[in-house]
C-alpha positions in Angstrom: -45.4 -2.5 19.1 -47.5 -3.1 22.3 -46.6 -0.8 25.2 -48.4 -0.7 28.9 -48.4 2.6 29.8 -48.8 2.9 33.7 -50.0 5.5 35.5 -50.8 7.1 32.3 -53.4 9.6 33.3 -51.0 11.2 35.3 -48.9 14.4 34.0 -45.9 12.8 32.3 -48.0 10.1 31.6 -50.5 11.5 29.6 -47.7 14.0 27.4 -46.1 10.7 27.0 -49.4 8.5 25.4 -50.0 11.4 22.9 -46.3 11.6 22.0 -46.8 8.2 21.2 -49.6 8.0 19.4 -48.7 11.1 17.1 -45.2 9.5 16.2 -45.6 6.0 15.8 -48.6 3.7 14.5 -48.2 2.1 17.8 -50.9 0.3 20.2 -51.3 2.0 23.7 -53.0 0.1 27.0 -53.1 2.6 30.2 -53.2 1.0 33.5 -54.7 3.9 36.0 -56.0 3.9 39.3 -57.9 7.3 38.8 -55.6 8.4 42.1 -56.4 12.7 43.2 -54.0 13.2 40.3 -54.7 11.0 37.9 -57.2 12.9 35.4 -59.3 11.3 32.8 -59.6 14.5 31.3 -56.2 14.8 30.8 -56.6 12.5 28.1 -60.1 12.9 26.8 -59.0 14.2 23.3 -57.8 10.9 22.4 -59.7 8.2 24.5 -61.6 7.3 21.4 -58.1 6.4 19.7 -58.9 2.5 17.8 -54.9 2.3 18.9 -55.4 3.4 22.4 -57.5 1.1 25.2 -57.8 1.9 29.3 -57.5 -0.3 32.2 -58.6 1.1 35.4 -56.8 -0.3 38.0 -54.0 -0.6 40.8 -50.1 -1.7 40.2 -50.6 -3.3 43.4 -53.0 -5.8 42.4 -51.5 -8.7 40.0 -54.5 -9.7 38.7 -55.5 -6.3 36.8 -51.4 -5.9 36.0 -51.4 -9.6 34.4 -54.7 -9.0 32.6 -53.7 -5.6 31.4 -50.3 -6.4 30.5 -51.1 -9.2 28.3 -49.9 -9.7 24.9 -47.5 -6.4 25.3 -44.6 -5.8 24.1 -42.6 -3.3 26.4 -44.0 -1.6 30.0 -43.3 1.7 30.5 -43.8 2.6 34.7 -44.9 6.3 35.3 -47.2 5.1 37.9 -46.5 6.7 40.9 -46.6 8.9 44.2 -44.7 11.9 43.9 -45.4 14.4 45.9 -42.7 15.0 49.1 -45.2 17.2 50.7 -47.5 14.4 50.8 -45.0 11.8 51.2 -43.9 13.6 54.9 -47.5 13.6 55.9 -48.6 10.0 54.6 -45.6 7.9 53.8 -46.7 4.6 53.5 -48.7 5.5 49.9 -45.7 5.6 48.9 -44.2 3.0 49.8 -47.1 0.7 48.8 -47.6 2.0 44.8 -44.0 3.1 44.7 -42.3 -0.2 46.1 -45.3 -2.7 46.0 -46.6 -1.6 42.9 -43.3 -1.4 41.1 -42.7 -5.4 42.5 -46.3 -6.7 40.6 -45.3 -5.1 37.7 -41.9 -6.7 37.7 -42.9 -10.0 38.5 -45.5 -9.7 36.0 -43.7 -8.6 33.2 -40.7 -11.1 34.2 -43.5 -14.1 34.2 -44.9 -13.0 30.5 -41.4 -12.5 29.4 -41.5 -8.7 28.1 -39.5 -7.7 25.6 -38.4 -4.4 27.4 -39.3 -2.5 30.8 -38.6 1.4 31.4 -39.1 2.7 34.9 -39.7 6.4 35.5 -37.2 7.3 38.3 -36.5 11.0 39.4 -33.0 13.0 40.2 -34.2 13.2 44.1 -32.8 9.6 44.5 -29.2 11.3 44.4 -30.0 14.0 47.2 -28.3 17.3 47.2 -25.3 18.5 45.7 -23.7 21.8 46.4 -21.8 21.9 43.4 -21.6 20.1 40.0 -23.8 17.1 39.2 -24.5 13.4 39.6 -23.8 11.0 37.2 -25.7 7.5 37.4 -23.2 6.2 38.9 -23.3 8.6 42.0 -24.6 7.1 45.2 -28.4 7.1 46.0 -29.0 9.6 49.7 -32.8 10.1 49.4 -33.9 12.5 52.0 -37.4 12.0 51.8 -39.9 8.7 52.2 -40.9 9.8 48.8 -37.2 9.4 46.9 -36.6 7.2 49.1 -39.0 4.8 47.8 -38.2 6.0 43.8 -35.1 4.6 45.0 -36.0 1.7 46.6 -37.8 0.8 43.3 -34.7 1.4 41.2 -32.7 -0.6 43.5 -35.6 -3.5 42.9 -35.8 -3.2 39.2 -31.8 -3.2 38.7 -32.2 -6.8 40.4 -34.3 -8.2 38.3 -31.8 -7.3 35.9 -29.0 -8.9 37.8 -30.7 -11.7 39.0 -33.0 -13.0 35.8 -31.3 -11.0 33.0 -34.5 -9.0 32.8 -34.7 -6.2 30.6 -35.0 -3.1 32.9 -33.9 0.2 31.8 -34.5 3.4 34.0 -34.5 7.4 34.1 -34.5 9.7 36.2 -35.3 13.1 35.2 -34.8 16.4 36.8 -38.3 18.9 37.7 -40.4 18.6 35.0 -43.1 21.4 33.9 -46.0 21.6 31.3 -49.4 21.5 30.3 -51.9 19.2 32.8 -49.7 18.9 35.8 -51.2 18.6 38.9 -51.8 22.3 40.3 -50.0 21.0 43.7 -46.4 21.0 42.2 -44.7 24.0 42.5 -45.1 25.7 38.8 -48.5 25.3 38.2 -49.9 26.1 42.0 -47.8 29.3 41.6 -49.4 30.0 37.8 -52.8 29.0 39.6 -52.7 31.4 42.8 -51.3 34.2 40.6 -54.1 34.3 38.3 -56.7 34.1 41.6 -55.0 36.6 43.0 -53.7 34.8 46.0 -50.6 34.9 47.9 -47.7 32.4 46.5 -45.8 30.0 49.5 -42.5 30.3 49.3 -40.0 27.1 51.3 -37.5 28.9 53.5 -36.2 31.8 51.8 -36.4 30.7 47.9 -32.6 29.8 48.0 -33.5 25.5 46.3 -32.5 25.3 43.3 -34.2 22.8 40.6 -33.1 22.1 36.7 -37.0 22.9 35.1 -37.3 20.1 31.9 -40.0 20.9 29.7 -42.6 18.0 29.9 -42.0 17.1 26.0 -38.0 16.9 26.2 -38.4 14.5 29.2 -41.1 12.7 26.3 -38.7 12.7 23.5 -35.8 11.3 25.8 -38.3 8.4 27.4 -38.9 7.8 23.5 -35.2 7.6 22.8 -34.2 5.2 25.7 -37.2 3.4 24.8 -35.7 2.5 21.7 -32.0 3.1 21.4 -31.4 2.8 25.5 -29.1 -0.4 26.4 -31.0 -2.9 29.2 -29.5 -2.5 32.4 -28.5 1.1 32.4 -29.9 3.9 33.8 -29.7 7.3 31.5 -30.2 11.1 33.6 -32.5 13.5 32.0 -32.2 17.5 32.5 -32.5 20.4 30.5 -29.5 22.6 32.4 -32.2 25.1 33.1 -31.0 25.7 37.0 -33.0 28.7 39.2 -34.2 28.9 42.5 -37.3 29.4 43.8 -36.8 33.1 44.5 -35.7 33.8 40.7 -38.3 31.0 39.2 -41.2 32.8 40.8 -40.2 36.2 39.4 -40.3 34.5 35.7 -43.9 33.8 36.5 -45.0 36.7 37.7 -43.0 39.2 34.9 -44.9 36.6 32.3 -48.3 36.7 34.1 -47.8 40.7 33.7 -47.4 41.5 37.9 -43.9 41.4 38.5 -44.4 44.5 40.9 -46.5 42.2 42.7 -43.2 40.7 43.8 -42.5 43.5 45.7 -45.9 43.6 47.8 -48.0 41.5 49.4 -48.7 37.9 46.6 -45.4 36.3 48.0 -45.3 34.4 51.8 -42.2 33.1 52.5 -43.4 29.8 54.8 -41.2 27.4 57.0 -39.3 25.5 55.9 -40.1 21.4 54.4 -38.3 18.6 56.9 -35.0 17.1 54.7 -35.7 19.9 51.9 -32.6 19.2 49.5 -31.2 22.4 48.5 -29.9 21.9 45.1 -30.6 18.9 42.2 -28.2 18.8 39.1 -27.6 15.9 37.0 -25.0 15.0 34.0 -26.4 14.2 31.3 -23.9 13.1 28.9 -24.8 9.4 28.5 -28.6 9.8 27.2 -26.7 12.4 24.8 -25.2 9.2 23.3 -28.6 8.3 22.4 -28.8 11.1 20.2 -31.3 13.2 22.9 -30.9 17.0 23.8 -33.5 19.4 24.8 -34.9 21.1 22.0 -37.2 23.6 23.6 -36.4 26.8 25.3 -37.1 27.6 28.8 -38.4 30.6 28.4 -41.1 30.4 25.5 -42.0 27.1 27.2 -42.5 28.8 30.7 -44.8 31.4 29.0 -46.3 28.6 26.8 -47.3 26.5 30.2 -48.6 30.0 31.6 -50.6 30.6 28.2 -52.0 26.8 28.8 -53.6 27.6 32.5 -54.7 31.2 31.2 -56.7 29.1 29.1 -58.1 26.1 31.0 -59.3 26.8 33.7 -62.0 24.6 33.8 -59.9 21.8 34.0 -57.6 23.1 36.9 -59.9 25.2 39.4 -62.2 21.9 39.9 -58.8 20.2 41.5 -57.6 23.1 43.5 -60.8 23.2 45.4 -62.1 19.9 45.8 -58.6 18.1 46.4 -56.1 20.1 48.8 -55.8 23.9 50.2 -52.1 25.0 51.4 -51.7 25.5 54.7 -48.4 26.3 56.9 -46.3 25.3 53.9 -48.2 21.7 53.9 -50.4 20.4 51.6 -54.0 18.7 53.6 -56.1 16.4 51.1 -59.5 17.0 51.6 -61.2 13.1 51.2 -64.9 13.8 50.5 -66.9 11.8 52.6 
C-alpha cells in the first residue's frame, strides 16, 4: 500500500509515519508545509527510509496535492491548524488549511479515484457536555473558529461521501499527549516552564476538564480504522483518562519532583479563553468494534512524555523562544522579519 500522509511533520503526524513504517512494509509520501509546528526534526531518524519520500508543500495548492498524491493508494489528512488560542487571534488560517485545504485534497483524491480517505477530526466539534459523552451521532456546537472549521471540514468530507460515493472515513479523537508535540499545547508548555523554572498559566480556575490519549493509542486506532473502519462513518477516539487542569498540572509537577511548588509561587491562574468549553468526553464503543482499546496507562505514559522533554531539550527550547512567549493567557507568534 501507498498512503499520503498530510501534515506529517506535525505531532500526530509524525507518531503516526513511524507507526507505519515499523508495522507494515508500506510506502509513505508526506505532504508538509514546514508551518511554526511542523518540524523536520521530528522525523529526522527516518527521512532516509527507501519506503519513506517528502513533499514540501501546501493542502491549499492543487498542483503540489495532485503531484504528491499520485499513484497512492489511501490519504490520510492530519494537516491542520489546531491551536484555539491561535485560532481567536488569527482565524482565517484556519479556515484557509482547515476548510480550503481539506477541499483540494478531496477533489484531488476524488479526481484520481483513491481507494480510501481518513480525515483527522477532533472531539471539540461536539462542544461541551456537562455530563456523559457524545456519540458520533451527537450534534456538532463548535465554540471556537478553530472546531469550528474541523467541523466545517467533516461536514465537507461526509459530502463527498453522500454526493460521489467517495470513500471518506473520519476520527475525532479526544487531547492527545506525547513525545514531539508542539511546546504551545497545554502538556508539554507546562513540562517546558516547569523544567525552566517558570511560572505555569492556568485558564480560569483549572476547573476544564479534557480525556488525555496517549499519542500511540490515537496511532494504533487511526491504524485500525484505516483498515477495518467502514467508509462513511466516523469512529470517536479517547482513552477515559478525564482530569482538569487543576489536578493534570499537579501530576506534572509530583512527577517533575516539585509538587510543593504547587503550593507557591510556579502556578498563575490567568483569565479566562473566550468560548472556553468546560468539559470534552466522547463514547467510544463503536471504534471498540474494530477491535481498538487503549493499551497504555496514563500514568507511566505522563512520566514517560516528561522523561522524553527531560531529555531533548535541544529539540524543544529552539521553538519556545524563537516562535511564541505567553502573555495574558494568549499565545503572540513572533514572525522573524
Amino acid at each position: 500500500m501507498k498512503i499520503l500522509v498530510t501534515g506529517g511533520l506535525g505531532f500526530i503526524g509524525s507518531n503516526f509515519i513511524r507507526h507505519i513504517l515499523k508495522k507494515y512494509s508500506y510506502d509513505i509520501i508526506n505532504l508538509d508545509r514546514i508551518t511554526y509546528s511542523g518540524n523536520p526534526a521530528n522525523l529526522k531518524d527516518i527521512e532516509k527510509n527507501k519506503k519513506y519520500k517528502f513533499f514540501k508543500g501546501d493542502i491549499c495548492d492543487s498542483g503540489i496535492v495532485e503531484t504528491a498524491m499520485k499513484g497512492c493508494d489511501a490519504v490520510v489528512n492530519f494537516a491542520a491548524e489546531t491551536h484555539v488560542d491561535r485560532s481567536v487571534g488569527n482565524p482565517e488560517s484556519f479556515i484557509s488549511t482547515n476548510i480550503l485545504g481539506t477541499y483540494t485534497l478531496l477533489e484531488s483524491a476524488r479526481k484520481q479515484k483513491i481507494k480510501r480517505f481518513l480525515h483527522i477530526s477532533t472531539d471539540e466539534v461536539y462542544g461541551s457536555i456537562e455530563t456523559g459523552s457524545f456519540n458520533e451521532d451527537s450534534r456538532l456546537n463548535p465554540s471556537s473558529p478553530y472546531s469550528a472549521s474541523k467541523a466545517s471540514a467533516d461536514l465537507l468530507a461526509m459530502s463527498y461521501f453522500a454526493t460521489y460515493i467517495f470513500p471518506v472515513i473520519i476520527t475525532r479523537s479526544s487531547n492527545n499527549f506525547g513525545p514531539y508535540q508542539y511546546p504551545e499545547k497545554l502538556i508539554p508548555l507546562f513540562i517546558t516552564n516547569i523544567l525552566e523554572g517558570k511560572k505555569v498559566p492556568i485558564y480560569g480556575k483549572g476547573i476544564n476538564v479534557r480525556d488525555w490519549l496517549y499519542v500511540i493509542d490515537n496511532c494504533e486506532a487511526i491504524d485500525a480504522v484505516l483498515h477495518k473502519g467502514k467508509i462513511g462513518e466516523i469512529y470517536n477516539i479517547a482513552s477515559k483518562n478525564e482530569l482538569s487542569n487543576i489536578e493534570l498540572t499537579k501530576k506534572l509537577f509530583e512527577i517533575i519532583g516539585k509538587g510543593e511548588e504547587m503550593t507557591k509561587d510556579k502556578v498563575e491562574y490567568v483569565k479566562d479563553r473566550p468560548g472556553h468549553d468546560l468539559r470534552y468526553s466522547v463514547d467510544t464503543s463503536k471504534i471498540s468494534k474494530l477491535g481498538w482499546k487503549p493499551q497504555n496507562k496514563f500514568y507511566k505514559d505522563l512520566s514517560n512524555t516528561v522523561e522524553w522533554y527531560k531529555n531533548n531539550e535541544l529539540w524543544w527550547k529552539p521553538l519556545k523562544s524563537k516562535h511564541f512567549r505567553f502573555y495574558e493567557g494568549h499565545y503572540e507568534k513572533h514572525y522573524e522579519k
